[in-house]
C-alpha positions, 0 to 999 in steps of 0.5 A: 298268330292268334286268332281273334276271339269272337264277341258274345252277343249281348242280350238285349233281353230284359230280366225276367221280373216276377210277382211272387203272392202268399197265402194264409188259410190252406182250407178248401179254397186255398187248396183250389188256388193253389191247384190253379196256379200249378195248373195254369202256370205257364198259361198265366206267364204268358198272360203276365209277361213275367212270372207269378209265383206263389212263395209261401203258405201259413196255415197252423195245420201243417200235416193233413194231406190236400192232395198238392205237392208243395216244395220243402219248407214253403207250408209254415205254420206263422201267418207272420212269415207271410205278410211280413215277409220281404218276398211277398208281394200279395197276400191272398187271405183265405181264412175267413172270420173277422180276427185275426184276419183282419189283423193279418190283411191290415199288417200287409197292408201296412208293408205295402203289399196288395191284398186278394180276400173271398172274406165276405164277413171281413169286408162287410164289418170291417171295410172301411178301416181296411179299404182306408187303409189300401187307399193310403198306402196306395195298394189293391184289394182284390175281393171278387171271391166275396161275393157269388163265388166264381161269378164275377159280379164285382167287376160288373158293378165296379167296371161294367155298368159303371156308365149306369145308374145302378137302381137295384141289386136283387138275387139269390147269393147263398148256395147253402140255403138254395142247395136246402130249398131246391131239395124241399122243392125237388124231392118234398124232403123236410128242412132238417134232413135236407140240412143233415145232408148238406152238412154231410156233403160238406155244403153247409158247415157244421154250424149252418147259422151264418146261412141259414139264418141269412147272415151270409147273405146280409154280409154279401149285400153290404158289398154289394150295395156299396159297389151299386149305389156307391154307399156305406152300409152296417150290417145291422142296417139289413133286415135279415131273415133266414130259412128255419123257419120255412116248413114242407108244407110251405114249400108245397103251398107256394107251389100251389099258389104259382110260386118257389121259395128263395132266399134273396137278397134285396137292395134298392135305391128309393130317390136318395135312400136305400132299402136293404132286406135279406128274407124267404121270398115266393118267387113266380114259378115262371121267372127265371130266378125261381129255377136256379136250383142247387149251389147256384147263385143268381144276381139281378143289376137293374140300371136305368139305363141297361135295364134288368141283366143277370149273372149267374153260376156257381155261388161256392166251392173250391174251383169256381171260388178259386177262379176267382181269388186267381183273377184276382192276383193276375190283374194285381200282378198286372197293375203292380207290373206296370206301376198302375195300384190303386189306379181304380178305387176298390169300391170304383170310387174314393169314398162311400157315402153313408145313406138314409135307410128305408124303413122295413116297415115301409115296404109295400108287398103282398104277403103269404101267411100260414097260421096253424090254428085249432079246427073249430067254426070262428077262427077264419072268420076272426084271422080275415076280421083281424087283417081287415081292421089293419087294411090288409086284404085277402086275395086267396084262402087255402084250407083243405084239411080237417082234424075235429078239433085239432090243429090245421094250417091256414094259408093266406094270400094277401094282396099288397100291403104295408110291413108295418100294418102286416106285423101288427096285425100277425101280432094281434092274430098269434094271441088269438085263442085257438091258434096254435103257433106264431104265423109264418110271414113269407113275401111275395116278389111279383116286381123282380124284373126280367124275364 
């Protein structure tokens, strides 16, 4: 007689279900996300409950070795192949520029799929189009990469103060220009070798512009602000001013006066109004933001309620970036597990209104000048009678070297003044007879807050 055969259990068990992301631009950072995902792969499953799978790499370099196996035939050189493919869930751009990745996150978009980007540039000139865009189709923009590196300052004014009333954002956001000016601080090096030796460490690119002329950091603070005050910002609307112009001798005389040089970038609200600046700053020795040296990034939220809170770390490179384009796609992942895209707005809320901008020339501070001048009696005497005329006051003189008739440096401490006043009278002081360069203008930060 013939035994019964015994029944299988029947699993119960759901499908494993899987996210799978693309990426174009296998750079730096695109090298560091994938080490991540490799590396942290079974860690980020167990988070997830189901798997998280990078399917498909374009970039048009295809051969150079960046050190990170890849299975055959996933590195492509057709963006296309990524964000139009049908097994692509999230694209992650991470090639930079304006076109034609805004070409490429637009066409994903179109096919719903969710979007990761550290594309500061993309995002400050084209982000309403491609925020629009997201809302419509109903997808995720992920961008914590565009702003501080691995700092996660987008989740802190997007989720964590959002009970607050953001009042002001203020800091430094650009490790390549901090990296030049602590070494000038450190080291009494001079702008342009300290800038040769970032370009050779592969800190600054090998067109610095876009840092050093302050651009980066104009491009940051309109991210910025739209996340804080809930406004749409051009990145003409941002006075900006870069470094090139910040000597050694600059350097030494802010020490002497109490103060290091930085590059901030400086957003407040003013009623309904918004000031927006990106300049070299005398910091107060004493705050904490004067001693951030290196690569490091540093943000200051100040809320009416919170009060000053800062957030700091390493503004650049490959890992702290890549940990946050990683965050990025796991909360994705997350949200497109459970259904919830686009249950928050990117920006925190549906639509960015667009504000009444403060004029620079309204901004009341004090002001470090340096004018270099031929050395013969009168000419201090017509600089203070000149800053005088226009209601600006001196608070203190440095002038210690003697030439005979050649050229020496001026230094001047103002006390508070206006914008608009200060640049007329800088004006009428370089067509003075006897100086010998247009003056240098640093302001002065006393009122950062904090500690």
């Amino acid at each position: 007689m013939e035994r019964p055969r015994s029944k299988r259990p029947v699993s119960t068990r759901p499908a494993e279900r899987e996210i799978r992301a693309g990426l174009i631009g296998f750079g730096t950072i695109g090298t560091g996300v994938v080490k991540l995902l490799q590396r942290r792969r079974a860690a980020i499953d167990a988070m997830l409950g189901a798997r998280l799978r990078l399917v498909r790499i374009a970039d048009l370099d295809t051969k150079r070795d960046r050190g990170v196996r890849l299975p055959k035939g996933m590195l492509v050189p057709d963006a296309r192949r990524v964000y139009e493919a049908d097994d692509v869930d999230v694209v992650i751009e991470l090639m930079g520029g304006y076109e034609p990745a805004r070409r490429f996150v637009l066409g994903a978009i179109g096919r719903g799929k969710s979007i990761v980007t550290a594309n500061k540039a993309l995002l400050a000139v084209h982000g309403r189009e491609i925020f629009g865009a997201a809302a419509r189709q109903r997808v995720d923009i992920g961008f914590e990469a565009s702003v501080g590196g691995g700092i996660p300052i987008v989740r802190v004014l997007r989720d964590g103060v959002v009970a607050d009333r953001t009042v002001a954002v203020r800091g430094i956001v650009n490790g390549t220009c901090n990296y030049i000016l602590s070494k000038m601080s450190a080291e009494g090096a001079q702008f342009e070798d300290v800038l040769l030796e970032a370009q050779t460490r592969g800190l600054a690119e090998a067109d610095p512009s876009f840092d050093i002329d302050g651009i980066d950091s104009a491009h940051k603070l309109v991210i910025l602000t739209a996340l804080a005050f809930g406004v749409e910002l051009h990145l003409e609307d941002v006075h900006t001013e870069g470094i090139r112009h910040v000597a050694q001798m600059d350097v030494g005389y802010a020490r002497e006066l109490g103060y290091e040089i930085k590059l901030l970038a400086i957003g407040s609200m003013c009623g309904d109004d918004v000031a927006v600046r990106v300049h070299p700053t005398l910091v107060p020795a004493a705050h904490v933001l004067a001693g951030v040296r290196g690569a490091f990034n540093a943000i200051y939220v100040e809320g009416e309620a919170l009060g000053s809170s800062m957030y700091y770390g390493l503004g650049a490179g490959m890992m702290p970036t890549a940990t946050a384009v990683v965050a990025d796609l796991i909360e994705i992942a997350r949200n497109r597990l459970q259904d919830t895209s686009a249950r928050v707005p990117p920006l925190g809320i549906p639509a960015l209104r667009r504000p009444k901008r403060v004029p620079m020339g309204d901004l009341r501070t004090a002001y470090y000048l340096r004018i270099m001048v031929r050395d013969r009696p009168g000419v201090l005497g017509n600089i203070a009678s000149i800053l005088g005329r226009h209601g600006i006051s001196i608070a203190t003189v440095i002038q210690k070297e003697r030439s005979a008739g050649g050229t020496v440096p001026v230094v001047i401490r103002t006390h508070e003044a206006r914008e608009r006043d200060l640049q007329r009278a800088l004006d009428r002081i370089g067509r003075l007879v006897g100086t010998q360069s247009p003056p240098v203008c640093l302001r002065i930060a006393d009122d950062l807050g904090g500690a």
